[in-house]
C-alpha positions in Angstrom: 0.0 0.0 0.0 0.8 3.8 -0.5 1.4 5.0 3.1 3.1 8.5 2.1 -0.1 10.7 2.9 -1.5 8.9 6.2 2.1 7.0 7.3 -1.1 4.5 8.7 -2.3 1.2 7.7 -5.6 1.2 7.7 -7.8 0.7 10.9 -9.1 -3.2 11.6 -11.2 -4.6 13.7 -9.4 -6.8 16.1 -10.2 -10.4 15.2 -10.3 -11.7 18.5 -10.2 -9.6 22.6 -9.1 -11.5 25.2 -9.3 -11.0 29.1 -6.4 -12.0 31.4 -6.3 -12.6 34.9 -2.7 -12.3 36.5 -2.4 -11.5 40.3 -3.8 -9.4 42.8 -7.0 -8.8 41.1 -6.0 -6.9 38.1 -7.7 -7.9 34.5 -5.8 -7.0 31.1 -7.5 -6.3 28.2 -5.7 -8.1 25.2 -6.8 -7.3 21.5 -5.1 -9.4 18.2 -5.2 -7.6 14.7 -4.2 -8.5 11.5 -3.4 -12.3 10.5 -4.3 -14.6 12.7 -1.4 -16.8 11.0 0.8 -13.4 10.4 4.4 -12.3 12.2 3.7 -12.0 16.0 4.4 -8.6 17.1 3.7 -6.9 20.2 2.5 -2.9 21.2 3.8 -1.3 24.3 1.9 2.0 25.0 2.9 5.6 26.6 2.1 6.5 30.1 2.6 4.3 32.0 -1.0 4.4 32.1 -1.8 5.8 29.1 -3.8 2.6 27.5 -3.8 1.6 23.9 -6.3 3.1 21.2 -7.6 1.8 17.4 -5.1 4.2 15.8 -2.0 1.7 17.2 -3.4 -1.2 15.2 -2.2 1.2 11.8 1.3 1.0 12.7 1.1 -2.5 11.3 0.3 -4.5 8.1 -3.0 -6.1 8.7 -2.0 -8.5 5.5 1.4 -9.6 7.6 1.3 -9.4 11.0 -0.4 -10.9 13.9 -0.3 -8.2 16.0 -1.2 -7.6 20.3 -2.2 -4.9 21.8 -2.8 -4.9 25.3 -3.9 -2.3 27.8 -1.5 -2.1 31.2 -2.2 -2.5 34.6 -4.8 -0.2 35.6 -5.3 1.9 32.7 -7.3 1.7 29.6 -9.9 -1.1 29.3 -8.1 -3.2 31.9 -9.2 -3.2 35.5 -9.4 -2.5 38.2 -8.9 1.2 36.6 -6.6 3.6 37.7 -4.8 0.8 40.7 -1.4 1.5 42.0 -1.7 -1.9 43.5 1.0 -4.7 42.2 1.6 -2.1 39.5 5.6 -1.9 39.0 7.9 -2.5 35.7 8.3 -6.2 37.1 4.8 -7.1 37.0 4.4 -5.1 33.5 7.4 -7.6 32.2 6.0 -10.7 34.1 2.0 -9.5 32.3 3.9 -9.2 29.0 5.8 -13.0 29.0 2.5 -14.4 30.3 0.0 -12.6 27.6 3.0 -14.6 25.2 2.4 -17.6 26.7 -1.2 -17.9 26.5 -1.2 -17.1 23.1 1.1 -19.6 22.0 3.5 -17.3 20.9 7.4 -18.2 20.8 9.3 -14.7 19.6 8.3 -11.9 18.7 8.4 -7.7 17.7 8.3 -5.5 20.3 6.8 -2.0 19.4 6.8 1.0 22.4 7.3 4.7 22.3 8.1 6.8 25.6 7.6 4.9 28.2 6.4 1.9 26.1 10.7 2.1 25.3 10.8 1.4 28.5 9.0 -1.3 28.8 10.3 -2.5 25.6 14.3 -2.7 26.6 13.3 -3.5 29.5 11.2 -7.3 28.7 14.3 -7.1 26.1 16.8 -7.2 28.3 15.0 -9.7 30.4 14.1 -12.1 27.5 16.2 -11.3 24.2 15.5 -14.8 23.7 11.7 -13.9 23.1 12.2 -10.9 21.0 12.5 -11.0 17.3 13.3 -7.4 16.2 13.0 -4.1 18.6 10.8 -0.9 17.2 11.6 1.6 19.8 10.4 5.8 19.9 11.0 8.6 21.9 13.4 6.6 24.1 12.9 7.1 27.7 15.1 5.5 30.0 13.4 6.7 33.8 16.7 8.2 35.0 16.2 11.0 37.5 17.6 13.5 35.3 14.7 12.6 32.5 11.8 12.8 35.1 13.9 16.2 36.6 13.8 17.9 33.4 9.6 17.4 32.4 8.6 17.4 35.7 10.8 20.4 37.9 13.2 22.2 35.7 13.6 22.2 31.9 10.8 21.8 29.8 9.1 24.8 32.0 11.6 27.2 30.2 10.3 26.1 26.5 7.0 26.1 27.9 6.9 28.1 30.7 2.6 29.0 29.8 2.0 25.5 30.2 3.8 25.3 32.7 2.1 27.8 34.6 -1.0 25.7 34.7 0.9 22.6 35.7 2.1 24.7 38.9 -1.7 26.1 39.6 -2.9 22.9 41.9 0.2 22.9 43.8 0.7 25.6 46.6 4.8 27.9 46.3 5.8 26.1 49.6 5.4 22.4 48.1 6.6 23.9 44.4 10.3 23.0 45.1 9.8 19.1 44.7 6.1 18.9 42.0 6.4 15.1 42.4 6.4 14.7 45.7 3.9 17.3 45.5 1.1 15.9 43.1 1.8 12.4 44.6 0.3 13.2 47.4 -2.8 15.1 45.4 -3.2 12.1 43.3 -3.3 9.5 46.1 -5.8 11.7 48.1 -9.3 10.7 49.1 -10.4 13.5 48.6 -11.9 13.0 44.7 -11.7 16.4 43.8 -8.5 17.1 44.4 -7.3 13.9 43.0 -9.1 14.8 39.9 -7.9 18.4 39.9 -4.0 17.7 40.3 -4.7 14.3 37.0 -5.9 16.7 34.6 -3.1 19.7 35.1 -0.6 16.3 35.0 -2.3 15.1 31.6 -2.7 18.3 30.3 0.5 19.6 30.3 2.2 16.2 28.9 -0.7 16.5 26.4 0.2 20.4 25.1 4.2 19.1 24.7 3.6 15.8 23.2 3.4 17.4 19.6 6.0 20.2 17.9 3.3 22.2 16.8 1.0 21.6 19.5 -2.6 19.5 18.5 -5.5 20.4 19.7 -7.0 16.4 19.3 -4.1 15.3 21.4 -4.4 17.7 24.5 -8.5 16.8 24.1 -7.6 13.3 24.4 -5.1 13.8 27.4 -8.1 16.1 29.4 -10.2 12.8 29.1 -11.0 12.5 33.0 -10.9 8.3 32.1 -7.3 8.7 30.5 -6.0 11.8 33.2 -6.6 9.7 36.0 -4.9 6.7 34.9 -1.8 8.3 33.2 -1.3 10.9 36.0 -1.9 8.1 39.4 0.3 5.6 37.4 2.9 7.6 36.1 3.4 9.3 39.5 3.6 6.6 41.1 6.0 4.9 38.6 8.1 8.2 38.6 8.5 8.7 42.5 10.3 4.9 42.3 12.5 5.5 40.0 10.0 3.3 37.7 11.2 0.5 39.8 14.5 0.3 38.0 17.9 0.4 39.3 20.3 3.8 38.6 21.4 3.6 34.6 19.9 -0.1 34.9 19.0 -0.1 30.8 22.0 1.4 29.7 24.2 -1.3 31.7 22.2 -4.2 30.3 21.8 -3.1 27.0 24.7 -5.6 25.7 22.1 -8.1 26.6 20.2 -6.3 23.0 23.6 -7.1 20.6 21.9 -10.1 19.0 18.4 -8.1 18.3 17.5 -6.4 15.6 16.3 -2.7 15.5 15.6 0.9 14.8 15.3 3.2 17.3 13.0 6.4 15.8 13.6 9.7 18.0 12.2 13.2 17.0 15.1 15.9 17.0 12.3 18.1 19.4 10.9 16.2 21.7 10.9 17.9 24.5 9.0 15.1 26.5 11.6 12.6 26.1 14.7 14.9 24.9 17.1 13.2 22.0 20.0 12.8 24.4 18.4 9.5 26.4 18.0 7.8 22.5 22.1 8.9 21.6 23.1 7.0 24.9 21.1 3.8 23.9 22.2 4.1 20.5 26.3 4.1 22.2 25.3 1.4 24.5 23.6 -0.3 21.6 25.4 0.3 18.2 23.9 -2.5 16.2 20.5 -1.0 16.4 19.8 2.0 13.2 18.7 5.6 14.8 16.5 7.4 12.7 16.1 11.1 14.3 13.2 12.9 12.5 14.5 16.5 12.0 11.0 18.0 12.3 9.3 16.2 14.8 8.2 16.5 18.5 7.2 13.7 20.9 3.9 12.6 19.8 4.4 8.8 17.6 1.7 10.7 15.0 3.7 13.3 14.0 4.4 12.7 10.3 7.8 12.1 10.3 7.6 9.7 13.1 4.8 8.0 11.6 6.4 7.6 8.6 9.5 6.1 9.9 8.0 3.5 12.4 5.9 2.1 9.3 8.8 2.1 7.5 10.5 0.2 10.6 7.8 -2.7 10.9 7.6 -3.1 6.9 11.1 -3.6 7.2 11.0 -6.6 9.3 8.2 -7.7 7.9 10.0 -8.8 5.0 13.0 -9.9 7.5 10.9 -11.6 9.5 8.5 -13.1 7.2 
């Protein structure tokens, strides 16, 4: 097919859902797409918390690839919604292998932008044996000077109107450490509040995720459903250090020398700034970088669009 314009395979139905029970009461959402005989290939989402939507399914060729789309612990159309409960990297990874085992599946892609890089490299690492080829975007390792720079000082200089409105539910005395801050708002009781302090969260990663700003994007990030699961489970993720040790995916990226992949990083994403994707590339020199020179954050900006179809066409005749 002709993806220049839209960059997007066209939308399908999934062919079959499934529903998952792992531990501690949580309930994943599972979706498969394409072929049911195609390339198994597997799509991480943003967030953490962010959940999957139909658009994801385009990044793939219906005709080739089997692919699974799941929705994380707590967010999306898995439940219970919004749970910090049992909800670390380890059980994402554990969720992930046991999603592969039910379906019968022996290797396969991994696709994840953002923090859905994380999650990628970080099953990667964990398995390589599992992982057929690695389609990573807006690389976002979960070092302290990542979550520093979008969260207390950096981005606020770019953005500092935004910004603004990301200070407004938190009081000057408490402004000197946000996370700590809005962790407390968004583990409140108290409803309002919790809602108040998830929508200035969502909102502000919602105005930055795209170069020229989109007004569909920030709309989707105001979504009380989707602001109260991104902002609780990223929070939470974020004041643990995303339950990964101190440079943790740089120092076991040698474990990715025998994969396969492309690493797709816009030159201006201020989210997830181009720096992090450079290290992984050192730390993993067999895998291509593709920096889009006119591109933000957002996996729908053009250029990125462009490339990561490009990416999973490419091992789709590798693969196939």
């Amino acid at each position: 097919m002709d993806t220049t314009e839209s960059a997007l395979y066209p939308i399908t139905d999934p062919f079959v859902t499934h529903e998952i029970v792992v531990d501690n009461g949580h309930r994943l959402y599972v979706e498969e797409c394409g072929r049911p005989d195609g390339i198994p290939a597997l799509f991480l989402h943003g967030g953490p918390g962010a959940g999957c939507e139909p658009a994801h399914r385009g990044f793939f060729d219906p005709t080739r690839y089997r692919a699974v789309l799941f929705d994380q612990r707590g967010c999306g159309r898995s439940v219970p919604h919004a749970s910090l409960n049992a909800n670390t990297t380890w059980d994402l990874v554990s969720d992930i292998e046991t999603i592969r085992q039910q379906l019968g599946i022996d290797r396969w892609l991994v696709f994840g932008g953002s923090w859905g890089s994380t999650l990628a490299l970080s099953y990667a690492e964990t398995h390589p044996e599992r992982v057929s080829a690695l389609v990573v975007r807006g690389i976002f390792l979960c070092r302290d000077e990542e979550i520093r720079w979008f969260y207390q000082e950096g981005a606020s200089w770019v953005y500092p109107d935004f910004w603004r409105d990301f200070l407004a539910p938190i009081p000057a005395s408490e402004q000197d450490d946000l996370l700590t801050a809005y962790h407390k708002r968004l583990t409140s009781e108290d409803e309002q509040l919790r809602m108040e302090a998830a929508q200035a969260w969502s909102i502000w990663e919602g105005r930055t995720a795209t170069m020229l700003g989109n007004p569909n994007v920030e709309a989707h990030f105001a979504d009380s459903h989707v602001a109260l699961s991104l902002a609780r489970i990223e929070c939470h993720y974020f004041v643990n250090q995303s339950f990964l040790a101190p440079g943790q995916l740089l120092r076991d990226a040698h474990r990715l020398a025998e994969i396969p992949g492309v690493i797709v990083q816009g030159r201006y994403d201020l989210i997830c700034p181009m720096r992090s994707a450079w290290e992984l590339h050192q730390a993993w020199p067999g895998a291509e970088l593709q920096v889009i020179a006119d591109a933000g954050h957002s996996a729908f900006e053009p250029g990125i669009r462009r490339a990561l179809v490009a990416a999973t066409d490419r091992f789709a005749r590798a693969l196939g």
